[in-house]
Structure formats: C-alpha cells, structure tokens
PAGUDO-720558 format. One record per atom (N, C-alpha, C, O): x, y, z; residue in three letters; atom name; residue number from 1. Coordinates in Angstrom, 2 decimals, padded with zeros to 5 digits, always signed. Layout:
<atoms>
      xx      yy      zz   r  a   k
       X       Y       Z Ala CA NUM
...
</atoms>
This chain:
<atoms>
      xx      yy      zz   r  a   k
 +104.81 +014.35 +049.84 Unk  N   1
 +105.37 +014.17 +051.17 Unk CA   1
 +105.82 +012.72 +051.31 Unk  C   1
 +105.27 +011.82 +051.96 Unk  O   1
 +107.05 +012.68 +050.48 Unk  N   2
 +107.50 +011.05 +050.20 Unk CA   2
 +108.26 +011.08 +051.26 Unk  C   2
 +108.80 +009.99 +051.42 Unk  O   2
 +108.63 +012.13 +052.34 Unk  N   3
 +110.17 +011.75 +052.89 Unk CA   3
 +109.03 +010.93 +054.35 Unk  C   3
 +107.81 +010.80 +054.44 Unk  O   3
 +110.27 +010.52 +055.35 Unk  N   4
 +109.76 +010.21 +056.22 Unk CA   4
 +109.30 +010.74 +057.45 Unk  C   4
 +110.03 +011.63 +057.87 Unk  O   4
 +108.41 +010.51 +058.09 Unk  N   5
 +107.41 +011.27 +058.69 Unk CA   5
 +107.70 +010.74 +059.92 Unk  C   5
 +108.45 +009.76 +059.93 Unk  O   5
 +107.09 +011.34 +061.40 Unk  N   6
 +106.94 +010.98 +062.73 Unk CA   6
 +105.64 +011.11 +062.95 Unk  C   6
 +104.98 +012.05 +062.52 Unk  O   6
 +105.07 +009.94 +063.82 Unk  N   7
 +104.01 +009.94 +063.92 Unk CA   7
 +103.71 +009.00 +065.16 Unk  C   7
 +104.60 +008.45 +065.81 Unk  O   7
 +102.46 +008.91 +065.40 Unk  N   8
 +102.23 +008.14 +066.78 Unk CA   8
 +101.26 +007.23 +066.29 Unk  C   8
 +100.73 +007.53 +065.22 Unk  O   8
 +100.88 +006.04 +066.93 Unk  N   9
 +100.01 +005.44 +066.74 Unk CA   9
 +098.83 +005.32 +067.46 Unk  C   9
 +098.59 +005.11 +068.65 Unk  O   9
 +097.86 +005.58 +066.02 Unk  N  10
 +096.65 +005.96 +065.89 Unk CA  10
 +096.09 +007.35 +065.50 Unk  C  10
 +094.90 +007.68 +065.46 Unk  O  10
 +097.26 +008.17 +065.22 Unk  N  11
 +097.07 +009.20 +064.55 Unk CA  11
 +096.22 +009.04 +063.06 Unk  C  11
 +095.37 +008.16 +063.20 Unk  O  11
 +096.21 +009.39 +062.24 Unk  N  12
 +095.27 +009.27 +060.46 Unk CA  12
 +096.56 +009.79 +059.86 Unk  C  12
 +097.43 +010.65 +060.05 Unk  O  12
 +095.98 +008.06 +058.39 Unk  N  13
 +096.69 +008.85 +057.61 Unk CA  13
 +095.29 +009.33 +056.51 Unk  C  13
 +094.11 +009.02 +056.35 Unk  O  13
 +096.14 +010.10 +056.03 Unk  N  14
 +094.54 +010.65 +055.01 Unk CA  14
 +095.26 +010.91 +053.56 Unk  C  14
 +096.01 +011.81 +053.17 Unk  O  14
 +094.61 +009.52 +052.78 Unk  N  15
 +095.34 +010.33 +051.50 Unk CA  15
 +094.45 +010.62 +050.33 Unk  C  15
 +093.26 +010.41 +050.57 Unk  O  15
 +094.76 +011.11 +048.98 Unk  N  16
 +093.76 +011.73 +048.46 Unk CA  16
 +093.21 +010.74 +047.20 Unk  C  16
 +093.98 +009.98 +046.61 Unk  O  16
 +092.15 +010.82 +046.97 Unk  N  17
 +091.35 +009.92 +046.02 Unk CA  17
 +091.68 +010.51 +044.83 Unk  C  17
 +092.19 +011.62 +044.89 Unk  O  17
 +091.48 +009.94 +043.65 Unk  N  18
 +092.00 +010.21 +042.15 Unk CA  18
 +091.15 +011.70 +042.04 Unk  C  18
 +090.17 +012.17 +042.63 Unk  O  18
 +091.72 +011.99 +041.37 Unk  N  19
 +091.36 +013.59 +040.85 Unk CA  19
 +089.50 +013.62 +040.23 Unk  C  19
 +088.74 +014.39 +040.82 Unk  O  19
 +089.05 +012.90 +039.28 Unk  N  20
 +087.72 +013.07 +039.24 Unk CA  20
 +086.98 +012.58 +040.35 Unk  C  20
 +085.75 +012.65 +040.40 Unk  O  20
 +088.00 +011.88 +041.63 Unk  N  21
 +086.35 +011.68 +042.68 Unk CA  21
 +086.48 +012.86 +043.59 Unk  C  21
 +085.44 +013.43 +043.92 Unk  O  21
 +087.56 +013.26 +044.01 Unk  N  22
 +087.36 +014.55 +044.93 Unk CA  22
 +087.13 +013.74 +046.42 Unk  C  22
 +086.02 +013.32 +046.73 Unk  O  22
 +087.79 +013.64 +046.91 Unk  N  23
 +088.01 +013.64 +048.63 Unk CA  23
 +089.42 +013.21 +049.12 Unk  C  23
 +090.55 +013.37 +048.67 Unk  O  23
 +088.76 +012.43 +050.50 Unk  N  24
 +089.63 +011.85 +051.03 Unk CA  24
 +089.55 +010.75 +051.84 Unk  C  24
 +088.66 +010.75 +052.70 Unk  O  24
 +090.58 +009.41 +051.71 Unk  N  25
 +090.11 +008.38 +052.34 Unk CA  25
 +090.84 +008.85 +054.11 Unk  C  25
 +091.56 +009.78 +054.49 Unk  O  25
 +090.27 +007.80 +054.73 Unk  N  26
 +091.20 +007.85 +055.86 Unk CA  26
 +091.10 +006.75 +056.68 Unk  C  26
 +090.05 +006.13 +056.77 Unk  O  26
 +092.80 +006.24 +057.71 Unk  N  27
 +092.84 +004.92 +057.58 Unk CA  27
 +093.90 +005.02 +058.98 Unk  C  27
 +095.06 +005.41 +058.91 Unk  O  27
 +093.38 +004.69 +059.89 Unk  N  28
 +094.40 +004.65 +061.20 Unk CA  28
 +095.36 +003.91 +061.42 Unk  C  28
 +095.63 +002.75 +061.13 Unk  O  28
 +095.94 +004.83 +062.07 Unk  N  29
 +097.88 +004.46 +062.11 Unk CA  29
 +097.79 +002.94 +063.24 Unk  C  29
 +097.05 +002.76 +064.20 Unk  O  29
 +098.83 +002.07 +062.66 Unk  N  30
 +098.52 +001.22 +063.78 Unk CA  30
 +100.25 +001.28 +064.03 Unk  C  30
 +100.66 +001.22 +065.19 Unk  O  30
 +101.06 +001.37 +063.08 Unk  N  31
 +102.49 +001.29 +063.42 Unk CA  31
 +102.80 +002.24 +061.92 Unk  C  31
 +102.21 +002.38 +060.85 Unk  O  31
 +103.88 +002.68 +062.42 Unk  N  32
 +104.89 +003.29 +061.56 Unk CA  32
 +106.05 +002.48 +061.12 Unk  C  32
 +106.92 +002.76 +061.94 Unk  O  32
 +106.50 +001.68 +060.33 Unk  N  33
 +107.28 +000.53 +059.71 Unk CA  33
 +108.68 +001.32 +060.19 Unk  C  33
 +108.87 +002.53 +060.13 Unk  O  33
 +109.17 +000.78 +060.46 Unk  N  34
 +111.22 +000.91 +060.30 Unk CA  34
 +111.49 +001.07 +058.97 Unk  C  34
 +110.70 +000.95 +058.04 Unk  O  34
 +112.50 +001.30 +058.94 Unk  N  35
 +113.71 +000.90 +057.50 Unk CA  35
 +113.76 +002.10 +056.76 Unk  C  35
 +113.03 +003.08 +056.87 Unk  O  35
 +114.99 +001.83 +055.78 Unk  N  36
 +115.08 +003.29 +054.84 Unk CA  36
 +114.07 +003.08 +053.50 Unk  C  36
 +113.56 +002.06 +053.03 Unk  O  36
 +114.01 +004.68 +053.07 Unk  N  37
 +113.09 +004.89 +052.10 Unk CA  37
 +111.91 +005.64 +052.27 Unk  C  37
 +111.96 +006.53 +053.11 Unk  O  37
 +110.98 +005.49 +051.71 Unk  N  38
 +109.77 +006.20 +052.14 Unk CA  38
 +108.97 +005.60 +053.22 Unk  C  38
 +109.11 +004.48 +053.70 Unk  O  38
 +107.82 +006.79 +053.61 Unk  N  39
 +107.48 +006.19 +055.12 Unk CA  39
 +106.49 +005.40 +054.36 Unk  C  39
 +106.06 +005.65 +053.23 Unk  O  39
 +106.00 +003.81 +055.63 Unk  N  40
 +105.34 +003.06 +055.40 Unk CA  40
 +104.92 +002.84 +056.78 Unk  C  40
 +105.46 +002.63 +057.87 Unk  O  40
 +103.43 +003.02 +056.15 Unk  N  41
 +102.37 +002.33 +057.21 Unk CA  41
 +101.58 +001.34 +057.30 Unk  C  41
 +100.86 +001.08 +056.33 Unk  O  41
 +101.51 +000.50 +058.59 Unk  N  42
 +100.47 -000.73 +058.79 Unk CA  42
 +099.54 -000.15 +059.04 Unk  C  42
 +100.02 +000.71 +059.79 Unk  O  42
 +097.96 +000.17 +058.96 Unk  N  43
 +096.84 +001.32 +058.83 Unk CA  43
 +095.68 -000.17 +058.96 Unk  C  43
 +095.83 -001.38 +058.80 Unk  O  43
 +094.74 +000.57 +059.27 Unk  N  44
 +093.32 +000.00 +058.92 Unk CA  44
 +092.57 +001.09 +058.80 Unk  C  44
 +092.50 +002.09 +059.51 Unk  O  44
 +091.88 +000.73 +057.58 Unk  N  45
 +091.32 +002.05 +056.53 Unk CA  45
 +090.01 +002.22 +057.21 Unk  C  45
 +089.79 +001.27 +057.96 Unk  O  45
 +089.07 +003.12 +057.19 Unk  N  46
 +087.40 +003.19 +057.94 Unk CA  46
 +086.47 +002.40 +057.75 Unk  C  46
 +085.76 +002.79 +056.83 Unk  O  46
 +086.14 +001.44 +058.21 Unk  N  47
 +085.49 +000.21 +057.98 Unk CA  47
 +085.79 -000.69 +057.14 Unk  C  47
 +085.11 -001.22 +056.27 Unk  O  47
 +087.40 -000.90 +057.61 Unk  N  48
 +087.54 -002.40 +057.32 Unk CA  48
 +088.13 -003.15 +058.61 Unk  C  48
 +088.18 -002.58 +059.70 Unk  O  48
 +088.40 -003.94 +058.49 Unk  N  49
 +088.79 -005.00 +059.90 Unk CA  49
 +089.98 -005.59 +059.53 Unk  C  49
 +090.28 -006.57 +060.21 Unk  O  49
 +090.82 -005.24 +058.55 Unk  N  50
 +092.08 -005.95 +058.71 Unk CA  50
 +092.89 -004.70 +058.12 Unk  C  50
 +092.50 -003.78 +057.40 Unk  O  50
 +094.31 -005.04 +058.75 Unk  N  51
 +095.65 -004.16 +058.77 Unk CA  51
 +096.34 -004.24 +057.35 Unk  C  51
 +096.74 -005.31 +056.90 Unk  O  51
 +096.46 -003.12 +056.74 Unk  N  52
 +097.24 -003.00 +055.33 Unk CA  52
 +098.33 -002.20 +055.23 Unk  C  52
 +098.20 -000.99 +055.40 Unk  O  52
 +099.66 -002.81 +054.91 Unk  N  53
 +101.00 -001.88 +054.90 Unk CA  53
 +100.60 -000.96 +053.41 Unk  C  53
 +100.22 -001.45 +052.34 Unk  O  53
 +100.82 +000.44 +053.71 Unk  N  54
 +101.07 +001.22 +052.77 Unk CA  54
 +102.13 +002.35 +052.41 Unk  C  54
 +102.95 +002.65 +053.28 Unk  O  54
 +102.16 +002.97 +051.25 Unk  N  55
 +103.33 +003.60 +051.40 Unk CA  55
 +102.49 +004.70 +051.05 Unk  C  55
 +101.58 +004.27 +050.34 Unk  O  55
 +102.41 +005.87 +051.22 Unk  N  56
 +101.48 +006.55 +050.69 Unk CA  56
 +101.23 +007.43 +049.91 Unk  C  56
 +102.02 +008.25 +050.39 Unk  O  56
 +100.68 +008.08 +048.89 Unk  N  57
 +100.63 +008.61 +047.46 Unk CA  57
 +101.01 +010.24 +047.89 Unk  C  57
 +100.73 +010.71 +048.99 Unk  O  57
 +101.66 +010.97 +046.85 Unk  N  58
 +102.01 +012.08 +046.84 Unk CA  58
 +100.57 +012.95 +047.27 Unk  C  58
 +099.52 +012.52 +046.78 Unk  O  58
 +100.50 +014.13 +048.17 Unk  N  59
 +099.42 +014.44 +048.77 Unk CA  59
 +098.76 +014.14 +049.91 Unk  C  59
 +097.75 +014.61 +050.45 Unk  O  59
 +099.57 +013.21 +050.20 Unk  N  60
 +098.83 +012.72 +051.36 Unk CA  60
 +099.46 +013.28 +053.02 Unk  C  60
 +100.56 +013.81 +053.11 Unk  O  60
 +098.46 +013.02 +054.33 Unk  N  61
 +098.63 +014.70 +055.25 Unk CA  61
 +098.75 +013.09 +056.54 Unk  C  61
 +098.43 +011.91 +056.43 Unk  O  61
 +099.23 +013.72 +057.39 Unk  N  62
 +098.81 +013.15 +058.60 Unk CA  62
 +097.84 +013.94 +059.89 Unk  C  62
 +097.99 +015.12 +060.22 Unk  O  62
 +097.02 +013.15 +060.41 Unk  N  63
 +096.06 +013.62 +061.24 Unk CA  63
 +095.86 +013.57 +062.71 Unk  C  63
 +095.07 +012.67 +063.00 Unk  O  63
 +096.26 +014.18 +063.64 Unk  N  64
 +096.44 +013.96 +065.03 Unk CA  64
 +095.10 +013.35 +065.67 Unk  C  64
 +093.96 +013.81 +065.74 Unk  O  64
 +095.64 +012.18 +066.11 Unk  N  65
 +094.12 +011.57 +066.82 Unk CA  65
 +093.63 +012.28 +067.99 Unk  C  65
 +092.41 +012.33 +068.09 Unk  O  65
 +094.41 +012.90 +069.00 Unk  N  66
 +094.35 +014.22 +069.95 Unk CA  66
 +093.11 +014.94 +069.36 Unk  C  66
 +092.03 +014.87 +069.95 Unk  O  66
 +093.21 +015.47 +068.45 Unk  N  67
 +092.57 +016.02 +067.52 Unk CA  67
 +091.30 +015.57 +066.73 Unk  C  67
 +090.15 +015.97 +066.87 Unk  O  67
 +091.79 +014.67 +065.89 Unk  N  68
 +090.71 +013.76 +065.31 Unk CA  68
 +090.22 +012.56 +066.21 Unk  C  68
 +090.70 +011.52 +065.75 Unk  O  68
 +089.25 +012.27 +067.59 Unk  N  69
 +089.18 +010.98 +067.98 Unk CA  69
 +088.66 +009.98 +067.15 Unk  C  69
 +089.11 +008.84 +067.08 Unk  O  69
 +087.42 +010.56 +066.35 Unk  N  70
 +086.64 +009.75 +065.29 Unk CA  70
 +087.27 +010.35 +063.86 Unk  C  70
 +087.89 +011.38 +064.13 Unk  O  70
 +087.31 +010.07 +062.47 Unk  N  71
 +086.81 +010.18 +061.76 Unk CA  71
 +085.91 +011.55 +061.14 Unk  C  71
 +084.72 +011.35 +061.37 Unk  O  71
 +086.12 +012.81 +060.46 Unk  N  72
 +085.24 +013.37 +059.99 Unk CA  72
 +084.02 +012.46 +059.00 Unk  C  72
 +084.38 +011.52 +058.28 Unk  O  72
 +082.59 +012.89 +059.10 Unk  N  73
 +081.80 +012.25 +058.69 Unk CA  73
 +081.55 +012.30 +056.92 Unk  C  73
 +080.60 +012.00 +056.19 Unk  O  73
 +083.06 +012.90 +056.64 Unk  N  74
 +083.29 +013.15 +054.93 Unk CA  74
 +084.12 +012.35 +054.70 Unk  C  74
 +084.51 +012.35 +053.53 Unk  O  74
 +084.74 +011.33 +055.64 Unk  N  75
 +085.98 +010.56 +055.26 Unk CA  75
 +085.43 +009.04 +054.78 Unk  C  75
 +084.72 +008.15 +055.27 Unk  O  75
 +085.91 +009.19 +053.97 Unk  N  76
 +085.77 +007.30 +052.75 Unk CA  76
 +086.21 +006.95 +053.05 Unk  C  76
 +087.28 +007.45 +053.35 Unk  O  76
 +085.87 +005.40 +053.38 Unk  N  77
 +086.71 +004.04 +053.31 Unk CA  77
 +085.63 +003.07 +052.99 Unk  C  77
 +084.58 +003.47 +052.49 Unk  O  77
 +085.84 +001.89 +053.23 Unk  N  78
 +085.33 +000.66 +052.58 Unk CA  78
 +084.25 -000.09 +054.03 Unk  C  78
 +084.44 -000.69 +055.09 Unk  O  78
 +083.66 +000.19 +053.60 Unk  N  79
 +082.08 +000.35 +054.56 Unk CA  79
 +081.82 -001.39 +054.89 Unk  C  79
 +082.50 -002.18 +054.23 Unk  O  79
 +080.97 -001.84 +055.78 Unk  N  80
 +081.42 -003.11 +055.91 Unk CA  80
 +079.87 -003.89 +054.66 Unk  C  80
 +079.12 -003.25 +053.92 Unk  O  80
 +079.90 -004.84 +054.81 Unk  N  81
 +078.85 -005.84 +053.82 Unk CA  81
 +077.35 -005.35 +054.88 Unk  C  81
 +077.44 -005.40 +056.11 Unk  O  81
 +076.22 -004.96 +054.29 Unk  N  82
 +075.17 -005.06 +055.72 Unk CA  82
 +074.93 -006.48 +056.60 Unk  C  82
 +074.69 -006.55 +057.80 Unk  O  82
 +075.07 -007.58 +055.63 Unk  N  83
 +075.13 -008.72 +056.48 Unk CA  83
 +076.02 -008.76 +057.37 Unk  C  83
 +075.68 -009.01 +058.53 Unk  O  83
 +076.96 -008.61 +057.15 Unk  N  84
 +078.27 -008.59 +058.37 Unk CA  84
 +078.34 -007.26 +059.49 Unk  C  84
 +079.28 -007.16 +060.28 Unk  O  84
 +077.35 -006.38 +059.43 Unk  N  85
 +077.01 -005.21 +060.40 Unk CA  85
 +075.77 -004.91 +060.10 Unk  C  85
 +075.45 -003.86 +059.53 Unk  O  85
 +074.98 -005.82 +060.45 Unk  N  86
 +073.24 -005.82 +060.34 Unk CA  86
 +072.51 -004.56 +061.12 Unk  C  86
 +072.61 -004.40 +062.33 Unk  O  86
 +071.83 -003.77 +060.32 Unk  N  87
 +071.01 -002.77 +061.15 Unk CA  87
 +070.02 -003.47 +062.36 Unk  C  87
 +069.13 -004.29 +062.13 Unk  O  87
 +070.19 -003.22 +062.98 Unk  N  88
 +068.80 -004.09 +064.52 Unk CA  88
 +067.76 -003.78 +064.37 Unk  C  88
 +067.59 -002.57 +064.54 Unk  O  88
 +066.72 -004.46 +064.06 Unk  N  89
 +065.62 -004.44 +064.21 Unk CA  89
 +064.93 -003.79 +065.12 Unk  C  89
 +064.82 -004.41 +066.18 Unk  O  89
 +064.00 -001.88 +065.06 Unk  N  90
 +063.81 -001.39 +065.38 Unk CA  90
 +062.45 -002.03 +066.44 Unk  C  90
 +062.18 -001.22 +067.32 Unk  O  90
 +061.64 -003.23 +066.47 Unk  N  91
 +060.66 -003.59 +067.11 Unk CA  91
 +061.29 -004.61 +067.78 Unk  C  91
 +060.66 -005.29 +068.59 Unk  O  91
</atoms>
C-alpha cells in the first residue's frame, strides 16, 4: 500500500515487523507530509517522545483513532529507559 493514503491526524499507522518476529509496531499520525510519491508520515512510535518522518513498508494498514483511542496492548514500540519513567514507590 505504496500509493497515497488519506488520513487524519492521530489516526495509527501500524506497520509490520520482519517476518521471524511476528507483529506489529504502531506509531501515531501527527501529520500526513505533502508532495508527490509515496505517502509519508511525521508519527511518534509507542513510547517514544520524539516525531519521525516515515514512508512506510509494504503491508502496512492505517488505524482510526475514533476507533483505536489507545493502542492495543499487543502493539510494539520502543518503551521508554526505567530511569526516565520511574515506577513510584509503592510505600
């Protein structure tokens, strides 16, 4: 699904991980880029904190945030450091 797509922002994009890991990452729409060619997105992937333009790999779906508000709890991304999102001290 190389051609170009319509989409809203903050919808998901979700694309698929190499063939021996089996899933799927997923990475919210923040803008849909202009220009000709394939579609490209500015995204921030599930736990990260900064914006990455991508173009995105054959297989890959878009996800209505309507729909999706969070995240399914099967979706990969890049989890933060525990120092930098410290669990709180239960006492």
């Amino acid at each position: 699904m190389s051609e170009r797509t319509t989409t809203h922002d903050g919808d998901w994009l979700v694309v698929p991980l190499p063939p021996l890991e089996r899933g799927w990452r997923w990475a919210r729409i923040v803008e849909q880029l202009a220009g000709a060619g394939p579609a490209r997105f500015r995204v921030r992937w599930v736990g990260n904190d900064r914006d990455s333009v991508v173009v995105p790999p054959d297989g890959y779906r878009i996800e209505s945030a309507a729909e999706w508000p969070e995240p399914p709890s099967s979706a990969i991304g890049l989890w933060p450091h525990p120092a930098d999102d410290p669990v709180p001290d239960p006492s």
